[in-house]
C-alpha positions in Angstrom: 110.1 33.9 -125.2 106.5 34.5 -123.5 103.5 34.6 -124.6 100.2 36.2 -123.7 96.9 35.1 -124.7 94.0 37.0 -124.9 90.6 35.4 -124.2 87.3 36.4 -125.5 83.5 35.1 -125.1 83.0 35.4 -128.6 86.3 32.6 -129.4 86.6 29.0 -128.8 90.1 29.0 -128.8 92.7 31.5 -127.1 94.7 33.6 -129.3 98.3 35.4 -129.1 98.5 38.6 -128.9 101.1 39.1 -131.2 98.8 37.6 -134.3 96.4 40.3 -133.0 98.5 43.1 -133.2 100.5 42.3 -135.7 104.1 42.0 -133.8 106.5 39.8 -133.5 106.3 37.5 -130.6 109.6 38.3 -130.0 109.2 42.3 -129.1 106.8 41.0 -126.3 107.7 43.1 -123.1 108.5 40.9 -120.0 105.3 42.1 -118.4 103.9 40.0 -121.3 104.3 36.6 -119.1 101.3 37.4 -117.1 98.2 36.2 -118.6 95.3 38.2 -118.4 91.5 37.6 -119.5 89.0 40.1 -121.6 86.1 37.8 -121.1 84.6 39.9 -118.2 84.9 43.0 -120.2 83.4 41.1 -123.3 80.4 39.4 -121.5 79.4 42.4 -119.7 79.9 41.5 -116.4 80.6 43.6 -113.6 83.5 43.1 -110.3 82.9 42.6 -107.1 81.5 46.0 -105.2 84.0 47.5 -102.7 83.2 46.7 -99.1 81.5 49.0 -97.3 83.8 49.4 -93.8 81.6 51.7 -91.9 80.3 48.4 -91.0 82.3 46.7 -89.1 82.8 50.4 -87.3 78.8 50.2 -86.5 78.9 46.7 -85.1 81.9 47.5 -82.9 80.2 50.9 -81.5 77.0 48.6 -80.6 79.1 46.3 -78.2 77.8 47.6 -74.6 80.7 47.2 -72.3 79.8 49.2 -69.2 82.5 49.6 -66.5 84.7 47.5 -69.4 86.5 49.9 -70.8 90.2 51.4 -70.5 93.0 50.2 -69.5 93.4 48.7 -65.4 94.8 51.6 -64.2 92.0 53.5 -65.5 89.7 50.8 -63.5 91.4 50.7 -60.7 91.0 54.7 -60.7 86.8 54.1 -61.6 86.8 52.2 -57.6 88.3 54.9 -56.5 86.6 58.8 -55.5 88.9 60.6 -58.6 86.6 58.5 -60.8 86.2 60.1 -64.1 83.1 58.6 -65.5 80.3 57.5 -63.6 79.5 54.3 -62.5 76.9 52.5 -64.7 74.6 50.2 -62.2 72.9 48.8 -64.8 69.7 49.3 -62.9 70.5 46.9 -60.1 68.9 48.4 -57.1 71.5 47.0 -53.5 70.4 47.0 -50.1 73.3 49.6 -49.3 76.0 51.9 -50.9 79.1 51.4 -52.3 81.8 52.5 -51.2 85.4 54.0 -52.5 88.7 51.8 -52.3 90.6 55.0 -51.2 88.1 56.0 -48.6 86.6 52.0 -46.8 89.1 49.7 -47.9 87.9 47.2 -45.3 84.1 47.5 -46.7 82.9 47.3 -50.0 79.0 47.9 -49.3 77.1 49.1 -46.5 74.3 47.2 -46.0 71.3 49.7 -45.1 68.4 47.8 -43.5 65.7 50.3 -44.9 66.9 49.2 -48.1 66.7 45.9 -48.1 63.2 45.0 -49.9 60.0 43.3 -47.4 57.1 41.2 -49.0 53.9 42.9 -48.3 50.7 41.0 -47.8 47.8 43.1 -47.8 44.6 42.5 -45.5 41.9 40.7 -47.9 39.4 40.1 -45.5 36.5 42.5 -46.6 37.4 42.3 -50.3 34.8 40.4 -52.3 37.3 39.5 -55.1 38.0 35.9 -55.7 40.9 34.4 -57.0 41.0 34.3 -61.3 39.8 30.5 -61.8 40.3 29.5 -65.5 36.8 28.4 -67.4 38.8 25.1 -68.4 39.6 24.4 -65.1 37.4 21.4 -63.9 34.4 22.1 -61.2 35.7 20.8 -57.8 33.3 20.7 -54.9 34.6 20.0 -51.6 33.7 21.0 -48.1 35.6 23.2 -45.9 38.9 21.4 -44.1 37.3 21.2 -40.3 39.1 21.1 -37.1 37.6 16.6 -37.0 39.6 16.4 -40.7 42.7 17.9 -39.2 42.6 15.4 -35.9 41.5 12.3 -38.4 44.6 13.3 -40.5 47.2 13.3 -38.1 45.7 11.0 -35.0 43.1 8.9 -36.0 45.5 6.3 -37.6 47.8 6.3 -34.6 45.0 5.9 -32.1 43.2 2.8 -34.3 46.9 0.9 -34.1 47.8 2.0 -30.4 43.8 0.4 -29.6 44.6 -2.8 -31.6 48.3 -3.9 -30.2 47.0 -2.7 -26.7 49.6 0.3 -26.5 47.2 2.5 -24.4 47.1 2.8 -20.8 44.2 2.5 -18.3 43.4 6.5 -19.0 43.5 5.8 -22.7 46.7 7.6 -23.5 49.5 5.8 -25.6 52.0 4.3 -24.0 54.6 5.5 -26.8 53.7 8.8 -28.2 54.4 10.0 -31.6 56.0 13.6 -31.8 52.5 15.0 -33.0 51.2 13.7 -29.6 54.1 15.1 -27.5 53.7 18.6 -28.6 52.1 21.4 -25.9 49.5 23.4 -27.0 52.1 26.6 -27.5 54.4 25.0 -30.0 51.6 23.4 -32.1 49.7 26.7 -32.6 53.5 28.0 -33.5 54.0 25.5 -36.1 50.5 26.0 -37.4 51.8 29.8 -38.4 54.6 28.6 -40.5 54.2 28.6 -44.1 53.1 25.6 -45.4 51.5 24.2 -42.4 48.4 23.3 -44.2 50.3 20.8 -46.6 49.6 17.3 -44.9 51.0 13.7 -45.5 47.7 11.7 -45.2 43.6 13.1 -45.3 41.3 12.1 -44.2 39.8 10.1 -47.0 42.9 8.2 -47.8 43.2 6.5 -44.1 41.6 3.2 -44.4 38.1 2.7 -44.1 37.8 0.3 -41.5 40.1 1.9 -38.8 38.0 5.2 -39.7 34.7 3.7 -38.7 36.0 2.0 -35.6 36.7 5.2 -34.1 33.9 7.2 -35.5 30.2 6.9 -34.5 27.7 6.1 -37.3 26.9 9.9 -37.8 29.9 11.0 -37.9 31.0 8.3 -40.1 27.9 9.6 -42.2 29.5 12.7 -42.5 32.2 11.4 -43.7 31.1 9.1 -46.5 29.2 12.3 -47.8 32.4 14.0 -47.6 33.9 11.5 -49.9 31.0 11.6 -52.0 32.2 15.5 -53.0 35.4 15.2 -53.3 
C-alpha cells in the first residue's frame, strides 16, 4: 500500500491524501508513491527563472581568436597564396614581408632594410627649451665637468701612487702604465663617442684629499675646494 502526503504552510503535521479526498487508501494509483509538496504553491513562492542561454552564446562570440580558427588543413591553407580570409597582423608592424609556403619555402620573411625602424636624434643646439625639472626636485648647483675634472678622475690617483713607490722614470712617465695611460689619442676620442662615456668610476671630489693637493698648486687646489663647496 503507498501513501502520499500532502504538505501545507498552514499545517503542523502532514496529512494523507486519502483522508482529504475522502478515498480509500487502498484505490491510491501507483504514481501515488511519489511524494510531492504544496507548500510553494501555499506560501506564494515562486521557482527558479529559466536560464537565459543567449549568454553563454555572447561570451563565446567575444573570444578573439585571430588566425585560430578552423581546422589544420584550413591553417595550413591560410600560409598558403589560396588563403581564404585574410591574415590578421594584429597591428604588428615587421621589418619585411611574409611570404607564402607554396611560393618561398626556404624563407619565411624578407627582411627589408628600409623597414627596419632608426632612432632619430634631433639637433637641439639653438633651442632654448630645457629639460622638464620637477618643482620637488631639490636645487643642485654644480659647476660645469672641465677637461682638469676629467684628468683628476682618471690620472691623478695613479700618478700620486706611481710618485710615492718611485714607479716613474727620469722623464716622469710610469714605468707600468694603466690601460687609460696606454691609449693613443685616436682610440680615446673614439671611446669618448660611445654611449655612456660620461659615466665615471671615481670624481674628482671623492679621490683623497691629500694625494689631490700634492699634485695640485694652491690655486688650483683653491678651485677645487670651492668646487666641493657646490656640490
Amino acid at each position: 500500500m503507498s501513501v502520499v502526503y500532502l504538505s501545507c504552510g498552514f499545517i503542523s503535521r502532514n496529512i494523507p491524501v486519502c483522508h482529504l479526498l475522502g478515498r480509500n487508501q487502498t484505490q491510491l494509483s501507483p504514481l501515488g508513491s511519489s511524494l510531492f509538496s504544496t507548500s510553494s504553491a501555499c506560501e506564494g513562492r515562486r521557482g527558479p527563472k529559466p536560464q537565459d542561454h543567449t549568454i553563454y552564446l555572447r561570451k563565446f562570440n567575444s573570444l578573439q581568436l585571430y588566425n585560430k580558427r578552423g581546422t589544420r588543413e584550413f591553417k595550413k591553407q591560410q600560409m598558403t597564396s589560396k588563403r581564404l580570409l585574410p591574415m590578421i597582423d594584429l597591428g604588428i608592424r615587421w621589418p619585411g614581408k611574409w611570404n607564402d609556403v607554396d611560393l618561398e619555402p626556404e624563407v619565411r620573411v624578407t627582411v627589408i632594410p628600409e623597414m627596419i625602424p632608426d632612432i632619430i636624434v634631433p639637433d637641439l643646439s639653438d633651442c632654448d627649451l630645457k629639460p622638464y625639472v620637477s618643482y620637488r626636485t631639490p636645487e643642485i648647483v654644480q659647476s660645469t665637468f672641465t677637461s682638469r675634472d676629467l684628468f683628476d678622475s682618471v690620472y691623478s690617483k695613479k700618478m700620486f701612487n706611481d710618485f710615492q713607490t718611485d714607479r716613474l722614470d727620469e722623464e716622469g712617465n710610469p714605468k707600468h702604465p694603466s690601460e687609460q695611460e696606454l691609449l693613443e689619442p685616436e682610440e680615446a676620442w673614439r671611446r669618448a663617442l660611445v654611449t655612456g662615456a660620461d659615466l665615471f668610476e671615481m670624481r674628482s671630489d671623492e679621490a683623497p684629499e691629500s694625494d689631490i693637493s700634492t699634485i695640485l698648486s694652491a690655486e688650483e687646489q683653491d678651485d677645487l675646494d670651492a668646487k666641493k663647496h657646490f656640490n
